[in-house]
N, C-alpha and C positions, 0 to 999 in steps of 0.2 A: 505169546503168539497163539492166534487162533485155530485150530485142527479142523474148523467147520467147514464142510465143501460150500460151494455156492450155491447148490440145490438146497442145501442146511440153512443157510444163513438166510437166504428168500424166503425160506420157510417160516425160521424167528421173525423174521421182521413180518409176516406176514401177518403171523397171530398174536404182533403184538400191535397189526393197523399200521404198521411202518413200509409206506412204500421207498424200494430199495431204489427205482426208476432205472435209467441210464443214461450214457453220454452221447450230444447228437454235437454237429460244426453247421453254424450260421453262416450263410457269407454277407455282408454287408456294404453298400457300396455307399459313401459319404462324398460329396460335393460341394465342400465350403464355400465356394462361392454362390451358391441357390442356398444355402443350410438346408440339404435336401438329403434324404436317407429313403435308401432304397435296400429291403433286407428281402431275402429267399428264404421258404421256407428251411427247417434244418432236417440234415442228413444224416446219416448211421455211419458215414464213412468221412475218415478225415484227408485221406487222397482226392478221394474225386471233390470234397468243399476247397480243396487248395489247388487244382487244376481248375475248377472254375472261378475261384479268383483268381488266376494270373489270367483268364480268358478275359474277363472283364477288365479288368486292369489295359489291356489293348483298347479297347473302348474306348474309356474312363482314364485315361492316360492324367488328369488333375485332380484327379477325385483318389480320396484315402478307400483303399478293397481291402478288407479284411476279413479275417476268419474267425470265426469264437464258435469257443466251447459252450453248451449250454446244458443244464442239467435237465433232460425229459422225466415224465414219471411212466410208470410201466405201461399206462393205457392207451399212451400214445405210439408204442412202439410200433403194433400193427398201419397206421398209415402214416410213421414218417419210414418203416423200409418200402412202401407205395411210392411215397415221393422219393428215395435214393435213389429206387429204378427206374421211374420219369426221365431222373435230371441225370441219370448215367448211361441212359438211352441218347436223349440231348446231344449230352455233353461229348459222346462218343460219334454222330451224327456230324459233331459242328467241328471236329480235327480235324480233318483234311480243306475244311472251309478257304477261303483270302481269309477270311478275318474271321474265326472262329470265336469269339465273344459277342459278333454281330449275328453271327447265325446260327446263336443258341437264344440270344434273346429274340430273333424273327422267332422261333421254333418254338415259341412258350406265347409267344404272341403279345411281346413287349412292347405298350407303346410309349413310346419315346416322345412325346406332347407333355407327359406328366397332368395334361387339365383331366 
């Protein structure tokens, strides 16, 4: 078992060129009848990526919404907590909505033509 704190072990990996990254949640919204994939950037947080897939999921009521995990590397960490706060602004905006997965993707400026 390791005794290294995390500021330790970022550090080994750091000089040995090993980035240590982190965990972000994709949501993704699939449409087998278009074989159409529509993915959002990913997020630092796995609440608010599971609150906006059940919002889309209203939507997209036939289409498969999921959530994945994706491994980041650390460079990217500075704007995907940019975009968690975007889409938890959104996402916080579009609750009290009728149809709160319509009025997160008006709020992002979704257009729904797909051309």
């Amino acid at each position: 078992m390791s005794t290294m704190t995390t500021a330790e072990r970022r550090s080994a990996f750091a000089e040995m060129g090993i980035d240590d990254g982190f965990i972000g949640y994709m949501v993704t919204v699939y449409e087998p009848d278009e074989d159409f994939t529509t993915s959002f950037p990913a997020v630092s947080l796995f609440g608010l990526a599971a609150e906006l897939a059940e919002m889309l999921r209203e939507v997209y009521p036939l289409a498969v919404v999921s959530v994945y995990q994706c491994g980041l590397f650390s460079g990217q960490r500075t704007e995907t907590e940019a975009v968690t706060e975007r889409v938890k602004r959104r996402v916080i905006e579009a609750r009290d909505a009728v149809s709160p997965g319509l009025a997160f993707l008006e709020g992002i400026g979704y257009r729904f033509d797909k051309e």
